[in-house]
N, C-alpha and C positions, 0 to 999 in steps of 0.2 A: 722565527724562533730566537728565543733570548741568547747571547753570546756567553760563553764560559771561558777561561783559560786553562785551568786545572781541575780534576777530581772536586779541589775542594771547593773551590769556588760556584763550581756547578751547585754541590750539596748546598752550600751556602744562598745560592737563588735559588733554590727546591726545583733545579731540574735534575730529572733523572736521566743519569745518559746511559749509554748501550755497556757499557761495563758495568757499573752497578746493576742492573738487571742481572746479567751473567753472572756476579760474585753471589748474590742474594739466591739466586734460584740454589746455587751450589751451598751456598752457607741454610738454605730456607732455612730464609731470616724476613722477615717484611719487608719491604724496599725502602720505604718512611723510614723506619728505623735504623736501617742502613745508613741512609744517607743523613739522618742524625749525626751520628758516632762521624761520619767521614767529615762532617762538619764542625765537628769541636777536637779534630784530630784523634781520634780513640782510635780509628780504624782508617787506614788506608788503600789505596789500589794503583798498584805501581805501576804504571801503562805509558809509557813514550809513544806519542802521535805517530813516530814516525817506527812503532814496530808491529806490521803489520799480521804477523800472524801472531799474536800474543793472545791466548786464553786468560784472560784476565783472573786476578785472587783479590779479595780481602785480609788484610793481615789485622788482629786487633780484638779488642774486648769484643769476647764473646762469637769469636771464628774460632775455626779449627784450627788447631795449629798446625802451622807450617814449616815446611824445611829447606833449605838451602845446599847448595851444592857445589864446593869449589874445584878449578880446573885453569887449564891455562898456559902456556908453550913457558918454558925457562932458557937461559943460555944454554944450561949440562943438557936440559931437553928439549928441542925447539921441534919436535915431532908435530907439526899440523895435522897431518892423519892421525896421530895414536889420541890428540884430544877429540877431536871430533867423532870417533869413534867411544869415547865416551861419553860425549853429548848423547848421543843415542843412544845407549843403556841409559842414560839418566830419565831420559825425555819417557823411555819404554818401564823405567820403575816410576814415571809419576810424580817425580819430583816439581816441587812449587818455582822454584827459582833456580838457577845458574850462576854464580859467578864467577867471571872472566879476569884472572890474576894474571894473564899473558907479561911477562915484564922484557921480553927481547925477541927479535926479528919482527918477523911479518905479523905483528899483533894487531892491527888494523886489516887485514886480509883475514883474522881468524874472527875478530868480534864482529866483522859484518857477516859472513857465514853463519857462525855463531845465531846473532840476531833474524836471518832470513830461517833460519830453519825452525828456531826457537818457539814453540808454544809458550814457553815456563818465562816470568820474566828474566829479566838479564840484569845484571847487576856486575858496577865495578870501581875497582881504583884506580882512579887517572894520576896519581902520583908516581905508583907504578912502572907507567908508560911512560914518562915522559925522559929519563934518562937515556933509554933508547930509540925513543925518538927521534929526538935532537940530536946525539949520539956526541953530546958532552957531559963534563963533569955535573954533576948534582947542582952545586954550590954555586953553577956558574949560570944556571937557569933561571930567566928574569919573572919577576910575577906575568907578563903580558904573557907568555911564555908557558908560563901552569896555567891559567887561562884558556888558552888555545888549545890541548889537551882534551879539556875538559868539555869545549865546545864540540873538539871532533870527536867525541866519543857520545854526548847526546846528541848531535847529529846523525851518526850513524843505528842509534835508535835504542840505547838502553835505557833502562825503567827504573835502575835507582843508584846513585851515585855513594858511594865510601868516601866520605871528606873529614876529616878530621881537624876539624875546624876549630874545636874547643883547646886544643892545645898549644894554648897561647903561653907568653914569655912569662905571665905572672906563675904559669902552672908547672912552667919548667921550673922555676927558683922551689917548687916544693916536691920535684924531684932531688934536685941537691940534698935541699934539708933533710927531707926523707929517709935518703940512705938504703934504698930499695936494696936484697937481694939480688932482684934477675933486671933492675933497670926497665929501663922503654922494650918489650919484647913486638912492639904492632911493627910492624914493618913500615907500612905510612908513615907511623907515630915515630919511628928513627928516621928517616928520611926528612920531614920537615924537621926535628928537632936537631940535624945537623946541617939543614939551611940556615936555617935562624939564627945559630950557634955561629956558622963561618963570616953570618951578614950582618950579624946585630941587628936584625930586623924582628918584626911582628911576625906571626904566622898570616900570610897572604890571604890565607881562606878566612882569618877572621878578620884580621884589617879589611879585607874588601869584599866583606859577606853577603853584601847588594849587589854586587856584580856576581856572585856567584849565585842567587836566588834569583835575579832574573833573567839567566840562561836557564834555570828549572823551568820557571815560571811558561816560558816562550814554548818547550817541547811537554809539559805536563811531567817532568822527571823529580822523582822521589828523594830527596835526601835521607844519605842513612849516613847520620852522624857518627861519626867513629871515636872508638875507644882507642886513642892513640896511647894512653896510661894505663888501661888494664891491667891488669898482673899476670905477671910468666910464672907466677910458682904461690905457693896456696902461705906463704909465708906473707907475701905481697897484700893479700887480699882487704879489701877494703881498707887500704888504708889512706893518707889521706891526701896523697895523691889524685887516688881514684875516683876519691870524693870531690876533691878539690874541679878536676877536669866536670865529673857529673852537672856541677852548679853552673860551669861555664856553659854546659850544652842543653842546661835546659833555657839560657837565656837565650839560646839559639836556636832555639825550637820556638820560641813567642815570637820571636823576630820572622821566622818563617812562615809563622802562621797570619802575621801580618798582612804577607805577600800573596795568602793563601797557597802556598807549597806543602806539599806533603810533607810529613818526617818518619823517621824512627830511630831511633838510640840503640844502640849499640853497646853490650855491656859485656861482662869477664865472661871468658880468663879463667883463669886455675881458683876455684874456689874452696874450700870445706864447706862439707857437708851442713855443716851446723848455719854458715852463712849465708847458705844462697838465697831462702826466703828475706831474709833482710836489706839482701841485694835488690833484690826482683822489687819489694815495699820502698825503698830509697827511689830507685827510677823512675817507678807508677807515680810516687807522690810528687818527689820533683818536678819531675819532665812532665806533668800536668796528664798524666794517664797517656801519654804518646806510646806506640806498639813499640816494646821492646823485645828487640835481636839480639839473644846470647849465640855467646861462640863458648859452644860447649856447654855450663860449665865443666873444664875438668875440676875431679875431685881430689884428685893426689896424682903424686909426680914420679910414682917410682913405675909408670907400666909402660916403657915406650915398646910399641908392637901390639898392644891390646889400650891405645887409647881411643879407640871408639867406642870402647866396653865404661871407661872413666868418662867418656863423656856423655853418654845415653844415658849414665846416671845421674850424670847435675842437669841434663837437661829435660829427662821425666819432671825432677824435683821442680826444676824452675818453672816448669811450663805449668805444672799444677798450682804454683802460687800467682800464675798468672804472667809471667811471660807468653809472646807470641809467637816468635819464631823463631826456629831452631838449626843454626850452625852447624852441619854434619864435621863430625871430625874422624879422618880412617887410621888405620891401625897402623901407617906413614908417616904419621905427624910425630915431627921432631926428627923422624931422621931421614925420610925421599920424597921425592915427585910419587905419592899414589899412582899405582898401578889402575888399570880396566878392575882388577877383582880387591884390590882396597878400595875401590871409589865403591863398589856394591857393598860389599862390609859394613864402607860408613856410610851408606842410603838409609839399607835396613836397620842399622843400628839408631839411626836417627827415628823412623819413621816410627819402631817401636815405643822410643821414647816418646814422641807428640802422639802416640794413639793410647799409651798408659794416661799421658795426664786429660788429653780429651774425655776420656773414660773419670775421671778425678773431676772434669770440669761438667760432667754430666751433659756434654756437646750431643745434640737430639741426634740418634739412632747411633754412636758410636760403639755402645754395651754389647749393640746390635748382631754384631759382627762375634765378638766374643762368645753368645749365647750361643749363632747356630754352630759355631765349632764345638762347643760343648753337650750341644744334642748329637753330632755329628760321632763324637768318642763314645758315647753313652750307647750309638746304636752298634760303635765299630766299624762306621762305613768311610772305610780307608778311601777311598775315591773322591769324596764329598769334602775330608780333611786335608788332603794332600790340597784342593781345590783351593780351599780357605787360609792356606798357610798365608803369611805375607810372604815369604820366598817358596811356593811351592816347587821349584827346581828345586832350590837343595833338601827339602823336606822327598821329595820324590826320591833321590839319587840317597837319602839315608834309608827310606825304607828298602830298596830294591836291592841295596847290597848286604842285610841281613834279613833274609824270607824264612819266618817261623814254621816248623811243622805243620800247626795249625793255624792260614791264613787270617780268621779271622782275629791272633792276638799278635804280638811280636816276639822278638828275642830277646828281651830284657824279663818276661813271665812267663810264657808260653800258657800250659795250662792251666797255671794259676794264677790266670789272667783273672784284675780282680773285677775287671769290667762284664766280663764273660760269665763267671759266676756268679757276680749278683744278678744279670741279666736273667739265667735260668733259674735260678731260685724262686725272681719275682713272676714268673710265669706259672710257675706251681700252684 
């Protein structure tokens, strides 16, 4: 049998491996045509050799879209149990992906766990890690150093890396210029930008972008090039910064593709409303149609405690203009470590969003679902709905704690239930 190293390279020699079969039956999508798209980078499948129980996904023109899931031990909480117990409602809601922002203790003990249990792929930033790692200063960490990091974390088997590779020194001088409101808000993207800052150096991940693509290359791991410039606040948005970084990543995306490594770009941030297709058309066009991964977008700044609700609405929007996958954000963000019941918040809140715009993208049998719930109300059979909910637990625990006189309506009509009525009318 012919030899592959990556996803693409396979698609690239027309063989078909055991994970495109998998994605395509799920996506039934043609397999040919599958492995087109994975071949000219449209569509990816983020699968590390060495992660063995991993249900493989397609992310990309013309999949479903997908959602991501962040988690991960901190200094204030280095709870290994309380994450991994999240892992498991993740894995139990469905979710496509994981990723593992572990940044102190035993974060190597949690990503291999993490990894063995994991169906969803896995995903991470080894920037992150590496301060406590080494368990020095930032600034004092040599590139051999972020390297080795990086290694041991596709080693131990994840499926697509966060590198923020595009945020080179030329792009820092148009942060200065800029004059940003909220600054560098990626946490990667501060991190190297005060390496660089303390060493007068290049960004390592792009000075030695070879070395970092043929450690993909060796495990089949995904690069998700990161928005180290995004915008923290919708004043930020597109400007030209954001653009500035975009141009650098999509030179970094031809250069990977080179190598035949997979990618995906990584895009805002705090957007308006009115922006985000413009966004979504910048990325596709540059980045040579490569799958792109919003974080979020949020739409506005003033809801800290309901930003899963601001961000299931940039990210319906974006995903219907053709983004692919979708950054869950919980009702946490900005001010805690998400709880067990914000990490489900921001599942559902996500998964709503990618099945609005699935639904927008006309994705085959998506409506599907919509329909029988709506035959479902039409007939009143509470049992069948509750069934169909995407959270039918909590749709369960609302109907049971107000039970109408008459079963078959609720306590918002009762008898003038308007479902109820026309039902008997049309029976006459």
């Amino acid at each position: 049998m012919m030899k592959y190293t990556t996803q693409m390279d396979a698609a690239r020699k027309g063989i078909i491996t055991k994970e495109m079969e998998i994605a395509a039956k799920k996506e039934n999508i043609n397999i040919t045509k599958l492995a087109s798209k994975i071949a000219e980078g449209k569509v990816i499948i983020p699968a590390n050799k060495a992660h063995k129980s991993l249900d493989p996904e397609a992310i990309g023109e013309s999949m479903r879209t997908k959602i991501n899931v962040n988690l991960g031990i901190s200094k204030d909480c280095p709870n290994i149990e309380a994450e991994m117990e999240k892992v498991k409602h993740a894995l139990m809601l469905k979710t496509e992906a994981i990723m593992d922002l572990s940044c102190f203790g035993r974060t190597r003990d949690f990503r291999q766990k993490l990894v063995k249990m994991s169906s969803a792929m896995i995903g991470t930033v080894p920037i992150y890690d590496a301060v406590g790692f080494y368990d020095k200063e930032l600034t004092d960490i040599t590139v051999d150093e972020f390297f080795k990091v990086v290694k041991i974390h596709v080693e131990d088997g994840v499926d697509f890396l966060t590198i923020h590779a595009g945020l080179t020194k030329e792009v820092i001088e148009s942060i200065k210029f800029g004059k940003r409101r909220t600054g560098i808000v990626s946490r990667g993207g501060s991190l190297l930008y005060r390496w660089m800052e303390a060493n007068n150096k290049e960004n390592p991940f792009y000075q030695y972008y070879d070395r970092l693509l043929d450690i993909c290359v060796e495990y089949d791991v995904t690069l998700s090039l990161g928005d180290g410039c995004r915008p923290g606040s919708i004043d930020d948005a597109t400007d030209i910064t954001q653009l500035h970084e975009m141009i650098k990543l999509a030179e970094l995306t031809k250069r990977a593709w080179e190598k035949n490594v997979q990618v995906m770009i990584e895009g805002p941030g705090h957007v308006p409303l009115d922006q985000i297709e413009a966004n979504v058309v910048l990325q596709k066009s540059l980045c040579f149609g490569a799958p792109f991964y919003v974080l979020g977008p949020i739409v506005t700044d003033i809801a800290p405690g309901y930003d899963h609700i601001t961000s299931a609405i940039g990210g319906a929007i974006a995903a219907a203009k053709g983004a692919d996958f979708l950054c869950y954000v919980t009702p946490a963000e900005h001010l805690r470590l998400p709880t067990l019941e914000d990490m489900k918040e921001g599942i559902i809140a996500a998964k709503i969003a990618a099945h609005a715009a699935d639904i927008v993208k006309k994705f085959p049998g998506a409506k599907d679902w919509d329909d029988r719930m709506s035959s479902a109300r039409a007939a009143l059979d509470w049992d069948k709905m509750l069934k169909l909910a995407i959270d039918p637990e909590k749709a369960k625990i609302y109907r049971e704690s107000s039970i109408p006189e008459d079963e078959q309506t609720c306590t918002m009509c009762g008898k003038m239930c308007a479902v109820k009525n026309m039902n008997e009318v049309l029976k006459k």
